[in-house]
N, C-alpha and C positions, 0 to 999 in steps of 0.2 A: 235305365239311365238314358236310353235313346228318347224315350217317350217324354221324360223330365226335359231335355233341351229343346225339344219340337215345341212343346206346351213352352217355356221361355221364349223362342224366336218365332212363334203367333204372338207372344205379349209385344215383345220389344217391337215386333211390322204393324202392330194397331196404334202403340201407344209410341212414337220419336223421341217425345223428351224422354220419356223412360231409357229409352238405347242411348240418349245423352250423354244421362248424370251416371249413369252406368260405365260407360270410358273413360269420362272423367277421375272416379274415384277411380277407377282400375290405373289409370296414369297414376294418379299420386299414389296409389301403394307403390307400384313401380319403383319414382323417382326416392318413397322411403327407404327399400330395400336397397337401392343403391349408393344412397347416402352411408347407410350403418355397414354395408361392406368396406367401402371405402374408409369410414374411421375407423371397421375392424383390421384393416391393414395398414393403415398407420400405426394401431396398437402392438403389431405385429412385428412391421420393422422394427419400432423401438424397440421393442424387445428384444429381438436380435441381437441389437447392436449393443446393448447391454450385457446379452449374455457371452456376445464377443469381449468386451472390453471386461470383464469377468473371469475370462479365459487367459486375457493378453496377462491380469495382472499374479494370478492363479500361477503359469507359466514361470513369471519373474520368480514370486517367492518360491518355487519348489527349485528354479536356479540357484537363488541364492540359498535357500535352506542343504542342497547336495555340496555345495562349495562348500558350506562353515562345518561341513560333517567330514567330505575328504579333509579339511583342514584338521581339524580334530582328529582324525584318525592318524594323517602324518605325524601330528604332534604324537601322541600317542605308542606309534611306534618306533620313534627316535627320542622320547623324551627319557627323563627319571622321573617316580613317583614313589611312596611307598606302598606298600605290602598289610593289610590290616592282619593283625596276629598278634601274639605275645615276646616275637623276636623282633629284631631292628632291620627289616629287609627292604631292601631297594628293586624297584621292578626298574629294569634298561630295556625299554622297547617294551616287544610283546617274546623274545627268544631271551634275555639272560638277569639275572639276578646274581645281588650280594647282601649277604647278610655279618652285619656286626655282632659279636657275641664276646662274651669274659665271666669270668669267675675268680670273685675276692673270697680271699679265707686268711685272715689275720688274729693270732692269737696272743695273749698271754701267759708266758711258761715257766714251771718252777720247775725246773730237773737240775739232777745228780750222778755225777758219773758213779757214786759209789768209794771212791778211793781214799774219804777223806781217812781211813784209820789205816791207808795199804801201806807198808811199810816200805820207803826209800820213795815216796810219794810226795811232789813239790808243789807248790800252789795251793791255788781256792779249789778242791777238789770236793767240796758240799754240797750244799744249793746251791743255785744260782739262779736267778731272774731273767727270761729275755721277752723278746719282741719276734713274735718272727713270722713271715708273711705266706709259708706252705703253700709251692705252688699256687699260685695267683697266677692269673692267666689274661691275654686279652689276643682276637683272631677274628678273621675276616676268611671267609667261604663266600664262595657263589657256583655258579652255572651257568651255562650257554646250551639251550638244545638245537641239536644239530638234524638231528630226525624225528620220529615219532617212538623211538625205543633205544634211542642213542645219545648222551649229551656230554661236553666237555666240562671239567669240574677242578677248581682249584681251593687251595688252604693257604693261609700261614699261621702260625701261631708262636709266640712268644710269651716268657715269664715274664709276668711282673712285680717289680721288688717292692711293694706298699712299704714293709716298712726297715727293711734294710738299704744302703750303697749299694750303687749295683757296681761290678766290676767282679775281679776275684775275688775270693775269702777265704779264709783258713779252715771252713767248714764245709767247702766244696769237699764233695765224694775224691779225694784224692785225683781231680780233675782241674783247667785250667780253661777250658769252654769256657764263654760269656754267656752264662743261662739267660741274662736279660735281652742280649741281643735278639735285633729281628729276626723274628722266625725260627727261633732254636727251641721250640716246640714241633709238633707235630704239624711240618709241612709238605707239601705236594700238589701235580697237577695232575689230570687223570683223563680217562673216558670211562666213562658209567651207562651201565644200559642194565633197563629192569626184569629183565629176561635172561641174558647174561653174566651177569655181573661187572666189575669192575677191575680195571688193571691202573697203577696209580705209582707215581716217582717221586720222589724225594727222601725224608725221613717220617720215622713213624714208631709210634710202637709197634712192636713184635709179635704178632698173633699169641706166641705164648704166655707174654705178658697180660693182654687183652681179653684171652680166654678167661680168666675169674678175677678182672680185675673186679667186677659186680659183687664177687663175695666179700671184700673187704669191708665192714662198716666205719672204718677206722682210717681210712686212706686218705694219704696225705697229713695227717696228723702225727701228735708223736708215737701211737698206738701203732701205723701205721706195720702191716706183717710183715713188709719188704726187713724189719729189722730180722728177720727168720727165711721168711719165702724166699727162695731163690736166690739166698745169697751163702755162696759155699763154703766160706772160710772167714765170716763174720766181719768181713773188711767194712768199710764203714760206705760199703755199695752192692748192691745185688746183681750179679753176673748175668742172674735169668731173668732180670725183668727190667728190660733194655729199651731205649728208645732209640736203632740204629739207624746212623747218617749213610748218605749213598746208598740208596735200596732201591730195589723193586718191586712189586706186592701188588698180590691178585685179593679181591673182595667176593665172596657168592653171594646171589640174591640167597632168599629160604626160599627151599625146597621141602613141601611136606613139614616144615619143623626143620630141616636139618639146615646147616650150612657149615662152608669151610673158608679157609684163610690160610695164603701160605705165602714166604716173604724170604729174599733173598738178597743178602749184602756184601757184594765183594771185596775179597779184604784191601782192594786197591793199594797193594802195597810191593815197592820194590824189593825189599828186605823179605828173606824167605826164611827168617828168624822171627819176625817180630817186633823186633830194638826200634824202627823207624816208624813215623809218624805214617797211618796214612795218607796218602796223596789227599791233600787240600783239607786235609784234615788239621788243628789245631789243638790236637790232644793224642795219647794213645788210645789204640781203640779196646772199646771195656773201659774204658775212666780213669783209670792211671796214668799221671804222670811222667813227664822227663822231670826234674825240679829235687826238691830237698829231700824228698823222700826218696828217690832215686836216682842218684846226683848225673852218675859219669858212664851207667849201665845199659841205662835205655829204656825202650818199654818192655820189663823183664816182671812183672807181677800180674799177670793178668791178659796182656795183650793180645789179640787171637786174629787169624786171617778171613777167611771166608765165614758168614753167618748163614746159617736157615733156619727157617724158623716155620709149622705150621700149626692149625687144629681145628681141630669138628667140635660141632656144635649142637644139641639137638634142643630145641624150647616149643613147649605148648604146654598150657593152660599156664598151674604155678609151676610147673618143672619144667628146671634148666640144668643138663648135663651138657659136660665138655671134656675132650680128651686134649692134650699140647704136646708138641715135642721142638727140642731144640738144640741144635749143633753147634760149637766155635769147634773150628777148626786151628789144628796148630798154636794152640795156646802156651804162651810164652810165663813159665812159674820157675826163670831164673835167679829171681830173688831169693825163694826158698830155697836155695842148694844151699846146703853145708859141704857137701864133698863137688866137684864138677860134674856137671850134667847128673847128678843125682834125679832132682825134679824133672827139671829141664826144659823141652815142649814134647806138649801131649794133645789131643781132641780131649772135648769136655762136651758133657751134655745133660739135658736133662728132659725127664717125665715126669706131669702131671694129671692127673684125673680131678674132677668137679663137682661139687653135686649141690645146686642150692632148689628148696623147697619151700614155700609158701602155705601155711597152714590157714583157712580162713581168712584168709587177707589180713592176716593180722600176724602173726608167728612166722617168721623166715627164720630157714637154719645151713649154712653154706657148712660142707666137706670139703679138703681138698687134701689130697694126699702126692706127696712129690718125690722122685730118683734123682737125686744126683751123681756123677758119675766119671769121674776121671781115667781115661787109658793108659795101659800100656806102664805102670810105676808100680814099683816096690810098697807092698800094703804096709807097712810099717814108716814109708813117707807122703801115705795119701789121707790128706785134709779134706780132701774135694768131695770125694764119693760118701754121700748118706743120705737118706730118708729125712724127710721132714713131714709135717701134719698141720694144717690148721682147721679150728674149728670155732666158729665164729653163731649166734645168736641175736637176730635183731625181732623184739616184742614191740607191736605199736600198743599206747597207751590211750591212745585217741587218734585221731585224723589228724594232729599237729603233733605228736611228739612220740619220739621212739628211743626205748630202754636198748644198750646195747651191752655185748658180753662177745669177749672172746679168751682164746688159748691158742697159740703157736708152738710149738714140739721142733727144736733140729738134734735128729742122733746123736752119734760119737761117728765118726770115722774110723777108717780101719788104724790110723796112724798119726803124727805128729813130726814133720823134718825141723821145725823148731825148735832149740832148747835142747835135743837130745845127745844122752852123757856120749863118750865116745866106749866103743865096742869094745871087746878083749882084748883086741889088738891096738888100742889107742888109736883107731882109727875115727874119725869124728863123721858125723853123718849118715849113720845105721837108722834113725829115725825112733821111734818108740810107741808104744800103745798107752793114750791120757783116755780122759773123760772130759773130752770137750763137748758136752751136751747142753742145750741150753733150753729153757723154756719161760714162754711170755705171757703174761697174763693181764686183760685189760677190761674196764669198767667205762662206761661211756653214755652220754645222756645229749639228747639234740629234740629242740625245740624251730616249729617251722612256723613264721609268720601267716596271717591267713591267706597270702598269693604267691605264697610256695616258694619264692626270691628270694628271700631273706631267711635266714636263721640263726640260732645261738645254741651252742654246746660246749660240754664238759667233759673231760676226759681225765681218764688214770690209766697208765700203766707200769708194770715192776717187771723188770728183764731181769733173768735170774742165772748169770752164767755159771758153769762147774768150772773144776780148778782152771783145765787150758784152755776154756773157752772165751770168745772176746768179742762175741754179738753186741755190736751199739744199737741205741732208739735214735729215729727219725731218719730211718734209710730209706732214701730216693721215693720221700713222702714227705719230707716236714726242713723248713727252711734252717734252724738251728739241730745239726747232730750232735749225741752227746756221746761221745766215743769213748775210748778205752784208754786216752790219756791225760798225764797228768800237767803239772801248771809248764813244763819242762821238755813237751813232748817223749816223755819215757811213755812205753808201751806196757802192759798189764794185762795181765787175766785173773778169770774167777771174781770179776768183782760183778755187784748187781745195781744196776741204771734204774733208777724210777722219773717219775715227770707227771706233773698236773698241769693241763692244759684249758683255757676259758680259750673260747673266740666267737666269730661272728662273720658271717659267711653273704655275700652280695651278689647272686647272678644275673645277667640281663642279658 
């Protein structure tokens, strides 16, 4: 390299102009590279300043895009929206919901009390034709959660009369309640938590009630078992399957398959007889009246103070068993005395067992076997206490329609204070042993639209009382009851009720 320059600057010291043209171009390369830095850094700012003004506007939108999202979110968790699903729910915020729900079952009916050939029997006591709207229902539930395993929970629910007046009727369960009225269904408010379970206030059915009401295929119709199940003395209401006002009530989550439910209703009442209304009540409690059937007595057929009510549960796979029990304390069966305080007041209660099974998803077959039970009376004036049975049959015939079959059984009791002659001594009131046994037998057919909402069914059933029995159809199931009297209100036994029921059923 050293040599290479020596040999140049002996050229350039012989030759001048050589060393000339030689600076020369080395200037103007020079003054080249100086030029192209210079518009390389004008290229340079600009840019910059582009990618400033990129940023300035980059800034803006992710401003305004965080505004219209907090926006959207406040709306969101103060607004109402709904709920995508097959029920009508409303989401309030992002913590509470309500959801609207009902159930139409309006049928066509041809029943018979039976009486037309009974002798001293007044009226149209044959067929007769009604309308009648079977429990129809319309309620509003929601929620509020309050933690992450704790949320507050309310109902109400009321009947709706499709196609009767609503008001009183002569075919209320010897009650004077406004069934239409708000909320004279299954209401209450509650705390629920899914680990815990639930504690809940208002009215409700009765765990014992609730434990098989599942096995019924026929509920709420005039098939309905309540004509038999849990109702002791055939009154035209069933004692053990109660919807009681003023209660308390505990709900379990499941446990393994198991769970329990137990419920408590104080008899809130001043009177420590019975005779008086409970407090803010507008009925006696148990269904009976103050009124025609019980003029100047009080609530003396039925009445009772304190209720409880629990029962276990056990369900996995297709088997579902269940155990129930149920107390009226203090039960006022004044009416029934022939002699004073014969009946009188007594506790009343009652046992059931469960058992429904599922064969191939296709064959269901429900057991249930029931104690009823009156204390502390003369067996020769006890109505109350016996066994019952029901045993019920539902075949699907497809995915839309299912053949139904059942039979209801209630014993004899040990006695009868009705009717009975008076003793050796002409003394009236000794009671007597009948055969008030009854048994129900019913036929039933139910077709289900293809979104499971809609349906159409058909039903038979023949109530079959012995001589002093007086089991009516459409107990505390079916809007028209067909009782045990005549055009006259004369009361009757041993006769047999039948009834063909069409309807058509709307849930949403």
């Amino acid at each position: 390299m050293k040599l290479k320059l020596a040999t140049r600057a002996k050229v350039f010291a012989h030759h001048p102009l050589a060393l000339a043209c030689a600076m020369a171009l080395a200037a103007a390369s020079g003054n080249a590279h100086a030029d192209q830095a210079a518009e390389m850094q004008a290229k340079l700012d600009a840019l910059q300043q582009q990618i400033a003004e990129l940023q300035t506007q980059m800034s803006a939108m992710a401003a305004k895009t965080q505004k219209q999202e907090e926006k959207e979110a406040a709306a969101e968790s103060s607004g109402v929206r709904t709920k995508p699903g097959d029920t009508l729910t409303f989401q309030i915020g992002d913590k509470s919901e309500v959801t609207l729900y009902g159930h139409v079952d309006v049928s066509a009916d041809y029943q018979t009390t039976g009486l037309k050939n009974a002798v001293g029997a007044t009226g149209n006591n044959g067929w007769v034709g009604d309308i009648s709207s079977n429990l129809s229902f319309f309620g509003v539930r929601g929620s509020r959660q309050l933690s992450d395993d704790l949320k507050a929970v309310f109902q109400f629910e009321t009947e709706v009369m499709y196609a009767a007046t609503t008001g009183t009727s002569d075919q209320a369960p010897d009650g004077t309640a406004q069934k239409s009225g708000l909320g004279s269904r299954n209401s209450y408010v509650g705390l629920q938590s899914a680990t815990l379970g639930a504690i809940k206030l208002g009215k409700n059915d009765t765990p014992y009630k609730s434990s098989t009401a599942r096995m019924d295929p026929f509920s709420n119709s005039v098939a309905d078992y309540n004509s038999i199940m849990g109702n002791t003395g055939g009154d035209a209401r069933a004692e053990f399957d109660l919807r009681t006002p003023h209660s308390i009530w505990y709900e379990s989550p499941k446990w393994s398959g198991w769970s329990f439910s137990g419920l408590v209703s104080p008899g809130q009442n001043r009177s420590t007889d019975g005779l008086q209304y409970a407090l803010g009540e507008p009925d006696c409690t148990g269904g009976n009246t103050v009124g025609p059937q019980n003029p100047a007595s009080g609530c003396n057929d039925g009445s009772f103070g304190t209720a409880y009510s629990a029962a276990v549960a056990y369900e996995v796979g297709p088997l579902y068993a269940t155990a129930a029990y149920e107390l009226h304390k203090h039960v006022n069966r004044g009416g029934d005395d022939l002699a004073p305080g014969s009946v009188g007041i007594a506790n009343e209660s009652a046992f059931k067992l469960g058992v429904q099974y599922t064969f191939a998803e296709a064959t269901t077959i429900n057991v249930i076997w029931e104690r009823m039970k009156r204390n502390a009376i003369t067996p020769l004036l006890d109505e109350r206490t016996r066994n019952g049975m029901s045993l019920a049959l539902t075949q699907k015939l497809g995915p839309s329609d299912d053949l139904n079959l059942a039979w209801a059984h209630a014993g004899r009791t040990p006695g009868n204070p009705n009717g009975a002659p008076p003793n050796m001594n002409g003394v009236d009131g000794s009671g007597q042993s009948v055969n008030n046994a009854a048994n129900q037998f019913s036929l039933g057919y139910k077709h289900r639209f293809q979104d499971k909402k809609v349906s159409v069914y058909a039903v038979y059933t023949d109530l079959r009382n012995s001589d002093y029995a007086h089991y009516a159809l459409g107990v505390s199931g079916h809007g028209i009851v067909t009782r045990n009297k005549d055009g006259d209100g004369n009361v009757f036994s041993g006769y047999n009720a039948k009834a063909v029921s069409v309807g058509l059923t709307y849930d949403f």
